[in-house]
N, C-alpha and C positions, 0 to 999 in steps of 0.2 A: 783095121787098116792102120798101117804106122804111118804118121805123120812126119812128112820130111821138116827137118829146120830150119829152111827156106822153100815158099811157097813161089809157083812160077808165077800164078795173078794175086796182086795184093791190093787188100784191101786198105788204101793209103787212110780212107776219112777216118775208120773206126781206130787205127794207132797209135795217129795223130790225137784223135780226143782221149784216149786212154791214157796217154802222155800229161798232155796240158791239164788235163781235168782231173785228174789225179795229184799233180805235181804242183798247181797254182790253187790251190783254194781260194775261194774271195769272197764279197761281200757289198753291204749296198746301200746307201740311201741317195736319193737321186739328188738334183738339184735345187733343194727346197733353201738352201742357205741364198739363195737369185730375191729370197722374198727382203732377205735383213740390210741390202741395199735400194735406195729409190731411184726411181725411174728407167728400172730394166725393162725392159717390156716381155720378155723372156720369163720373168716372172709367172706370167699368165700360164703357163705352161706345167706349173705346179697348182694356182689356184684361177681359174677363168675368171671369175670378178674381177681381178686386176684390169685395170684402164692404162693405156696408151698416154704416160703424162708427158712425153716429149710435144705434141700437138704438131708432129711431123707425120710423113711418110717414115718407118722403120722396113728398109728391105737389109735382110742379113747378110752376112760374106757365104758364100756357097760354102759349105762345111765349117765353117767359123765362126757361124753367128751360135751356134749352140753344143759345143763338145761338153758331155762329163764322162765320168770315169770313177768307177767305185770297186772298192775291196772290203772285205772285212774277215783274213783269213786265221783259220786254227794256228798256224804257224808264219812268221814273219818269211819274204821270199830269201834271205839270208840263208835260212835254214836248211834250204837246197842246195841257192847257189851264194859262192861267195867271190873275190875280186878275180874279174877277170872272165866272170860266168864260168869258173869252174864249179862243178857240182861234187855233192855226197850224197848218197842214199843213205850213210852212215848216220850222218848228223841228220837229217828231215824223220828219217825213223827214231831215233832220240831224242826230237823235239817236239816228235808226237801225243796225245794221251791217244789209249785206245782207239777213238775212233776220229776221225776226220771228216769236218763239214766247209762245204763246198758254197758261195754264194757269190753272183755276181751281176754287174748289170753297167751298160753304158750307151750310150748312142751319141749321132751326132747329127746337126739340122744338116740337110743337103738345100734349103729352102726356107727363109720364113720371113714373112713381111705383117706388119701391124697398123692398126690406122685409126685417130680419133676422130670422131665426128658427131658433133655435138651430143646428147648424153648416152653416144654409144662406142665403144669399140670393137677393131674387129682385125683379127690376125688368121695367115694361113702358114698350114708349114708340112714341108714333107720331110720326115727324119728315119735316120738307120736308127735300129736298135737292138739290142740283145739283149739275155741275161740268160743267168745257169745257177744250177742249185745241186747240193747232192752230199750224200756223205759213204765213208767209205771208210774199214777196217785195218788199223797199223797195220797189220799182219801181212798182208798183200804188199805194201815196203817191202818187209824179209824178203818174200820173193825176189822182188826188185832186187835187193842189195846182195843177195850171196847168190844167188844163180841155183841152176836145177841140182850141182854135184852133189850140195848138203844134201839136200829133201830124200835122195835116194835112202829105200831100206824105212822109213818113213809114211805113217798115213795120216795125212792133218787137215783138217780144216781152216782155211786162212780168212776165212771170215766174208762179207757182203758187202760191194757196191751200189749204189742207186745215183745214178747223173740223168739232169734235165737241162736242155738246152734249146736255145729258140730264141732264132734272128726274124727278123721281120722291119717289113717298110709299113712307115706310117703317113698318112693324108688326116690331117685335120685340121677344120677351120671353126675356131673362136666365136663369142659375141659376148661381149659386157653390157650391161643395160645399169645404169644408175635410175634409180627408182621414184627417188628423193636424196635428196644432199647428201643424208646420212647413212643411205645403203643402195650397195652395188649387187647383181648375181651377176651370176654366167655361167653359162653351158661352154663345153667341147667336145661335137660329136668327130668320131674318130672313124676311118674306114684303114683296116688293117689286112695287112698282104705278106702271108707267112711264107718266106725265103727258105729257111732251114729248119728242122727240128729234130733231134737227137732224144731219144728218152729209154731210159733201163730202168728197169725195177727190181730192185733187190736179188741183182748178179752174185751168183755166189760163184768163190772160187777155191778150188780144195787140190792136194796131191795126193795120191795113191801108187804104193808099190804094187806091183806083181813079181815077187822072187822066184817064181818057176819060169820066166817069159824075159825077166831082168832091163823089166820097163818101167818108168814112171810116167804115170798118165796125170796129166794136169786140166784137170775139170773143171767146166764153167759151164754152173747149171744159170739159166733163164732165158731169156729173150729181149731185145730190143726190137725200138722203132726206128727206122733212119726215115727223114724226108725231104726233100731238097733236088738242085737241079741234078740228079744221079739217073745212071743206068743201073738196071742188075744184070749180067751177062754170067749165066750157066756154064759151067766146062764140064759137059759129059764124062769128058775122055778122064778129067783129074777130079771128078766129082768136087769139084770146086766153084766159090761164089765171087762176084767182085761186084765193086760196083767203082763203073765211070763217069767221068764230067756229060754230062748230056743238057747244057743251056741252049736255051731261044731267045727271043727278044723281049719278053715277056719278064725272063727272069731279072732284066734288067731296068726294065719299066714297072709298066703294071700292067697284070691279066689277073681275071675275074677268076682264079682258082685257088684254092688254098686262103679264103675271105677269113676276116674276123670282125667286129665290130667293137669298140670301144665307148668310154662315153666320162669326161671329166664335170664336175657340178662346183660349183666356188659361192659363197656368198661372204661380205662384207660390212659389216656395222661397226658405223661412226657414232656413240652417243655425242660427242663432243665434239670440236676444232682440234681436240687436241690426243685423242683417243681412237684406238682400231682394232676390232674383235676379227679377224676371221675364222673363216671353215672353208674346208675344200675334201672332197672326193677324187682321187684319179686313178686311173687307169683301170676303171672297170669295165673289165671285159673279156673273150676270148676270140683262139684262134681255130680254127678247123682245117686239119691237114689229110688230105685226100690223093693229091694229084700228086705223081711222082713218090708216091710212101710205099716202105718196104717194112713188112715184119720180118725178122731174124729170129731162128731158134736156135739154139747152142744143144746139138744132138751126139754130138763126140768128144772125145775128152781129145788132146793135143799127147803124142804119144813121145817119148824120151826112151832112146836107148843108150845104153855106155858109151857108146860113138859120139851121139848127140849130147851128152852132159857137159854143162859151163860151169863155172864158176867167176862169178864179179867182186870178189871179194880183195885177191891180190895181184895186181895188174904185171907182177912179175912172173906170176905162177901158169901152173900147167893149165891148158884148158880156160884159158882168162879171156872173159868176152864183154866188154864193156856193156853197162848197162841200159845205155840206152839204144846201142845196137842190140841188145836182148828184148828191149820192148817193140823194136820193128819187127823183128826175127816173131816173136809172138803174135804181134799183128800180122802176119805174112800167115804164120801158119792157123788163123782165123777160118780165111778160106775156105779150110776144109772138112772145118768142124761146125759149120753152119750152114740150115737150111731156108732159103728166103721165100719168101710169099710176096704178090703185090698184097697191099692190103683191103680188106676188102669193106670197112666200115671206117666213115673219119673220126681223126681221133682230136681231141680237145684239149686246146693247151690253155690255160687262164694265166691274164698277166698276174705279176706280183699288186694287188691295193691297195693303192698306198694313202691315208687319213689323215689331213694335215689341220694343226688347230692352231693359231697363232692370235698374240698382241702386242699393239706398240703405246710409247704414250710419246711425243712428245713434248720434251722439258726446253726448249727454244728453238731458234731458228735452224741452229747446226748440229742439236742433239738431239740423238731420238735412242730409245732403246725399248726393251722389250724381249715375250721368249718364245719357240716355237717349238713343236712338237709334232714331233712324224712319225706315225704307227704303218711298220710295213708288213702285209703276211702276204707270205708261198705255199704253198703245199705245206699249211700247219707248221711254219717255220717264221716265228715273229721278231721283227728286232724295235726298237723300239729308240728314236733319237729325239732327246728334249736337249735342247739349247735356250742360253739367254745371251741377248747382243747386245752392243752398244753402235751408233753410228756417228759417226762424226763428219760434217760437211765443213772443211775445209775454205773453199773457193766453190765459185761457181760451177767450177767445173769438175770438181776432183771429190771425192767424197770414199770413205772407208769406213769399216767396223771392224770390230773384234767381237769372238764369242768364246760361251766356253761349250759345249758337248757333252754329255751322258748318254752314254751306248749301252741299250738294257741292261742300265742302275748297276754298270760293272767296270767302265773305264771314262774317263773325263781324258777329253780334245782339246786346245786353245786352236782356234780357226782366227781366220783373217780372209778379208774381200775389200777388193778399190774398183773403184767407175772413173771411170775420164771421160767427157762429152766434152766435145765441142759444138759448132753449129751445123758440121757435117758430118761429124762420126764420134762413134761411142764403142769405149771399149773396156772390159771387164770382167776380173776373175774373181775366185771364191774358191776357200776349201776350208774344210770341217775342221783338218787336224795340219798344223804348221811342222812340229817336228816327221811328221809324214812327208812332207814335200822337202825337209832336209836332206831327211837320210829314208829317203823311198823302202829302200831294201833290206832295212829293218825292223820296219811297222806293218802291220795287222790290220789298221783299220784307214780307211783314204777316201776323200772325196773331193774330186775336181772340175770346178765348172769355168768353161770362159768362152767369149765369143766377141765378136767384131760386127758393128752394126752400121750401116749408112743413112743417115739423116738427111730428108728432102720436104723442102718446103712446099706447102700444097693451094698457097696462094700465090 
């Protein structure tokens, strides 16, 4: 069957992520720089031992009190696009090496409140979250960048994709227990509610002529997962697949499907007044997606005749079809080269674990410093962030650090973080790398935490 150019039902989500997630590579360490300033109570949320040292109420700004945001991509976003958000596929495919990895990860609290109470503390918080992981072969670029006219006459393999993706809501609530003066634990059990999950495994994607037939078939041998609030809706008539928005109330809230369960561990030793060892575990655990999941097979190749041939390569020339109208156009004619299933067994998504080891000493009243260490793996994809800080308390109320970063013992960050408390509110950013938050759109590696918190007195 020849595939038309444009498909009449499109499959907008699988386009869309073939786009973005091809085109933004990124990367991740979460909020751990929250620990190299005092009295965040946000903190807790990378190692649970952490205590509540405001000795207030902490309720956060609804989406404010915890945003980060992380990257750590093969190529700078520059390299795509440049002033003005014009793009090149020119230049991202010759900023490439061979293959291209994909990481990433951010959330933000929609909720969280914290509370000390004599030698315990205790915080709740519901937050968004995501993250995505994957890697993917230059060669699939080319396509991108010069259209189907080259390929003709032509039989290539353009190499394999693998993307993992997964939003999810989070519920967990805290406890610190101080033991004795000089050691805290703490637990955070986590109840986790998977929103979306996308996953491919090693898509491959090839061209092949036929010169008696004077067709190029563009073949995408594997399968994926899609799952999320979607419909599949069958077209007999165009043997065609789509899938539509189909939300409940449920997808907004919370409903008992698509569970995972999580679970953060923190402990803290003081030998001294003036010394601090921690350790902390987080995010162990997974998600199980069942409800609303679709498996997809890639059973047909996407068919090109002379009629249908583009070229993206001269926007003056014959046949010129802008590229990224070429990757709707492909996404469109997905449709009808794929065959969907509900699924019929849940499938398991495991967050990224993240192992955090840290210590401080303080050398007086307004200086503290110290270094921390955060081992993160995915799917056997380890990155590894040691830092050392300095902190400086200014005024009572204002306080800051500096650090410096090593990203698996291959690039060095100078970061920066400040707090401002008053007697009602506290507010506070962090990031790993400072020329990152200069010039965004030419760095690789990024990590941004900040939020806004309200202070109330509980006597």
């Amino acid at each position: 069957m020849v595939m038309p150019f444009r498909a009449k039902y499109k499959p907008e989500v699988f386009s869309v992520f073939l786009f973005c997630f091809v085109v933004f590579g990124t990367s991740s360490q979460e909020s751990a720089s929250l620990y190299y300033l005092p009295d965040i109570p946000q903190a807790s949320l990378e190692n649970p031992a952490i205590q509540n040292q405001s000795e207030k109420l902490v309720i956060g700004m609804p989406f404010l009190s915890g945003i980060s945001g992380q990257w750590n991509s093969s190529v700078p976003l520059n390299a795509l696009f440049s002033k003005g958000f014009s793009y090149s596929f020119h230049r991202l495919y010759d900023s490439l090496n061979e293959e291209g990895q994909i990481q990433a990860s951010g959330g933000a609290t929609v909720f969280y409140a914290s509370l000390a109470h004599n030698d315990y503390s205790f915080s709740f918080s519901v937050s968004e979250r995501a993250f995505t992981d994957g890697v993917f072969d230059r060669e699939i670029i080319r396509l991108i960048r010069d259209g189907t006219q080259d390929f003709f006459g032509s039989n290539e393999n353009l190499g394999n994709a693998t993307i993992h993706l997964t939003h999810y809501r989070e519920l967990a609530t805290g406890v610190s227990k101080q033991i004795w003066k000089g050691l805290n634990v703490g637990i955070r059990p986590k109840i986790l509610f998977g929103k979306f999950h996308f996953s491919g495994e090693d898509l491959n994607l090839s061209v092949e002529t036929n010169p008696e037939t004077e067709q190029l078939l563009l073949k995408t041998e594997g399968n994926f997962m899609l799952a999320g609030p979607l419909k599949h809706v069958r077209d007999s008539v165009y043997n065609s697949s789509s899938f539509w928005a189909d939300f409940s109330p449920g997808d907004y809230f919370f409903q008992a499907r698509n569970l995972g369960v999580a679970l953060d561990l923190g402990i803290i030793f003081k030998p001294d007044k003036f010394s601090e060892i921690s350790f902390s575990v987080a995010d162990a655990g997974i998600i199980g997606f069942r409800h609303k999941t679709w498996d997809a097979n890639f059973t047909r190749p996407v068919i090109y005749r002379p009629q249908n041939f583009y070229q993206s390569n001269n926007p003056d020339g014959f046949k010129y079809l802008e590229p990224r109208e070429a990757i709707i156009s492909f996404g469109d004619s997905v449709s009808y080269v794929i065959d969907v299933n509900k699924a019929r067994m849940r499938t398991f998504s495991s967050l990224p674990l993240k192992i955090n080891i840290a210590g401080k000493y303080i050398f007086s009243e307004k200086i503290t410093a110290g270094f921390h260490n955060q081992f993160k793996n995915y799917n056997l994809k380890p990155l590894n962030l040691f830092s050392v800080f300095a902190t400086a308390t200014l005024h009572p109320n204002f306080a800051f650090y500096g650090s410096l970063a090593l990203l698996n013992v291959q690039n060095v960050f100078p970061g920066f973080g400040a707090i401002y408390t008053t007697n009602w509110l506290q507010v506070y950013f962090t990031s790993n790398n400072i020329p990152g938050i200069i010039q965004p759109m030419e760095t690789k590696q990024l990590n941004l935490s900040l939020g806004v918190n309200f202070l109330f007195d509980t006597q």
